[in-house]
C-alpha positions as CSV (number, residue, x, y, z in Angstrom):
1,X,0.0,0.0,0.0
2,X,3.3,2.5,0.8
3,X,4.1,1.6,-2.6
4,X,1.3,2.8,-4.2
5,X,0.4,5.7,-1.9
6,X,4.6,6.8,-3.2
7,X,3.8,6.0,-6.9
8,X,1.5,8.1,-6.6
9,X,3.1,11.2,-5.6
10,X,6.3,10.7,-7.9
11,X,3.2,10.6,-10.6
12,X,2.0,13.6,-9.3
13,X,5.1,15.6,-8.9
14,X,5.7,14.6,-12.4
15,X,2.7,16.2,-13.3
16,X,3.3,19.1,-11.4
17,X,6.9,20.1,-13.1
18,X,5.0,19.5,-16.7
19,X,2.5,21.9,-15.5
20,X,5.2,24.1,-14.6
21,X,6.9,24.0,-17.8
22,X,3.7,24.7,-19.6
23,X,2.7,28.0,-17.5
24,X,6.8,29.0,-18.3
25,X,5.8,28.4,-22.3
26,X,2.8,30.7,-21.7
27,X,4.5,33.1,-19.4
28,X,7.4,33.5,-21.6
29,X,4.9,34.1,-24.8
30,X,4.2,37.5,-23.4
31,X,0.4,37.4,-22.6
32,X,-1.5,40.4,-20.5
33,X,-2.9,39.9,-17.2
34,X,-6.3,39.7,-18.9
35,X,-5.1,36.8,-21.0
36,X,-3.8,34.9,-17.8
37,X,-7.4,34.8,-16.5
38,X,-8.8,34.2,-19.5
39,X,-6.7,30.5,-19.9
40,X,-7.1,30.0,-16.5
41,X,-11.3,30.4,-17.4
42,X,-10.6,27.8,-20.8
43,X,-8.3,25.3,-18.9
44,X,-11.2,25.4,-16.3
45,X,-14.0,24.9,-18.8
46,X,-11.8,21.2,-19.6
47,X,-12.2,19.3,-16.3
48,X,-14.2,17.1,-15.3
49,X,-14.8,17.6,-12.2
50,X,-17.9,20.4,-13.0
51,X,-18.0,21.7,-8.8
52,X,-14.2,22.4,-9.0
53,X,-14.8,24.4,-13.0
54,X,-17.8,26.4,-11.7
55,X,-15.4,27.7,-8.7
56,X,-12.7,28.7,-11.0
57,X,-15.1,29.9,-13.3
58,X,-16.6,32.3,-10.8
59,X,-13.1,33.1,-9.3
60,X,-12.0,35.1,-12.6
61,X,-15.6,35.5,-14.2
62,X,-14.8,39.3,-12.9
63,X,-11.4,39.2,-14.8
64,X,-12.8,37.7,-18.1
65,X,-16.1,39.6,-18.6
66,X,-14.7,43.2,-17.4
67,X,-15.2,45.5,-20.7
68,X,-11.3,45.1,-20.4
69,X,-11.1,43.8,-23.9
70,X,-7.9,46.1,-25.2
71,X,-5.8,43.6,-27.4
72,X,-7.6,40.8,-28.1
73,X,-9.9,39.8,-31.1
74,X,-13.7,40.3,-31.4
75,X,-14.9,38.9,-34.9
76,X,-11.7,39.2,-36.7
77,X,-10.9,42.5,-35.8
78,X,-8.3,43.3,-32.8
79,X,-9.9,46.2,-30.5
């Protein structure tokens, strides 16, 4: 059972750095603040767990729907 319960945390620390290296990619592409909240609001919208999505959702709903819309694209056209 220690074996297991320790597989499963070198799996999960495995996880972890990978998710570390992917916020570094998007990091180091340059996005705004309002494009941080707005992949954290997608990446939400892909679990499965729909209790833990809704709470994310709501956390930076404020962020996302704000009339803070400078450099991004509405309908092919970048306001």
């Amino acid at each position: 059972m220690d074996d297991l319960k320790s597989d499963m945390s070198e799996k999960d620390a495995a996880e972890s750095f990978v998710a570390r290296q992917i916020v570094h990619e998007i990091m180091n592409y340059g996005v705004t603040q309002f494009q941080v909240a707005k992949v954290i609001e997608l990446l939400a919208f892909e679990l499965e767990n729909r209790e833990l999505m809704v709470k994310i959702v709501d956390a930076v709903k404020e962020k996302t729907t704000a009339n803070d819309t400078n450099g991004i694209i509405l309908d092919g056209q970048e306001v």
